[in-house]
Structures are given as structure tokens and as C-alpha cells.
N, C-alpha and C positions, 0 to 999 in steps of 0.2 A: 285758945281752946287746946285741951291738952289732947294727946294723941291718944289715946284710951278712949275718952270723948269720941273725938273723931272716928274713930275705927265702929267704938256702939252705933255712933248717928251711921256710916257707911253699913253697917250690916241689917239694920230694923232698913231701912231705905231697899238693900237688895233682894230682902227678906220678905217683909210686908208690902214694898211698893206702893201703889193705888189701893190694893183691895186687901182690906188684914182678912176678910174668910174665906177667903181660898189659901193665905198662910197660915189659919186655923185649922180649916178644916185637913188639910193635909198633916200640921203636928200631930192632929189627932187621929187622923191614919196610922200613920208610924208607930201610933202609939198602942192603937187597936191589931196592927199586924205584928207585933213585939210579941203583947198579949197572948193574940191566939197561937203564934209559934213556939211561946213557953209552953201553953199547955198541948202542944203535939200538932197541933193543925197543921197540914198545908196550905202556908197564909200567903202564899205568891198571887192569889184573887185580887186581894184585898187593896192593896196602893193604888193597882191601874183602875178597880172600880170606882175607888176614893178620888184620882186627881180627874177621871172623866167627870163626874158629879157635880165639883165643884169646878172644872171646866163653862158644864152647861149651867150651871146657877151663875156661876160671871158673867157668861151670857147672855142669858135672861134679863136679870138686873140691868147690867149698859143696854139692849136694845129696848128693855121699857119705856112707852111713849111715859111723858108727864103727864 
């Protein structure tokens, strides 16, 4: 395995872990507080609201009975 390789498979692993939508939903915070800081907003709300969210939806989801 070449070390490029190696390094992608470590980063999607540290990155994604168990749950890719909580490392979804948070790129797409970043991406929304980007957004709204280009057009003047004060977008400091916006991450802690995004990583709590998808905090409690991980949540949710693992404590769901079957």
C-alpha cells in the first residue's frame, strides 16, 4: 500500500469514523458559516449550533431501540 493510500484510508477513518453525518453535517456547517460571513453576518452562532444538532441526532440514532 502506498503511503498516499495510507494516509487517505487514516484521514476518512479520523474524519468520518463510525458516523459519515455528523462529518457531513458539520462540512456543511463550515460551509454555511463561510457563507454567511462573506455576506457580513455575524456567523459565530452557527458551528456550536450545527456540531450540538448533530451531537443530539447521534444520539438519537445509537440510543434507538430496534
Amino acid at each position: 500500500m502506498s503511503a498516499a493510500r495510507g494516509f487517505g484510508r487514516f484521514c476518512y477513518e479520523f474524519v468520518v469514523g463510525d458516523d459519515w453525518t455528523v462529518a457531513l453535517l458539520v462540512v456543511a456547517g463550515i460551509g454555511l458559516t463561510a457563507v454567511l460571513a462573506h455576506h457580513g453576518v455575524a456567523a459565530w452562532w452557527c458551528m456550536p449550533l450545527v456540531v450540538t444538532a448533530s451531537l443530539a441526532l447521534s444520539l438519537v440514532r445509537a440510543t434507538r431501540r430496534p
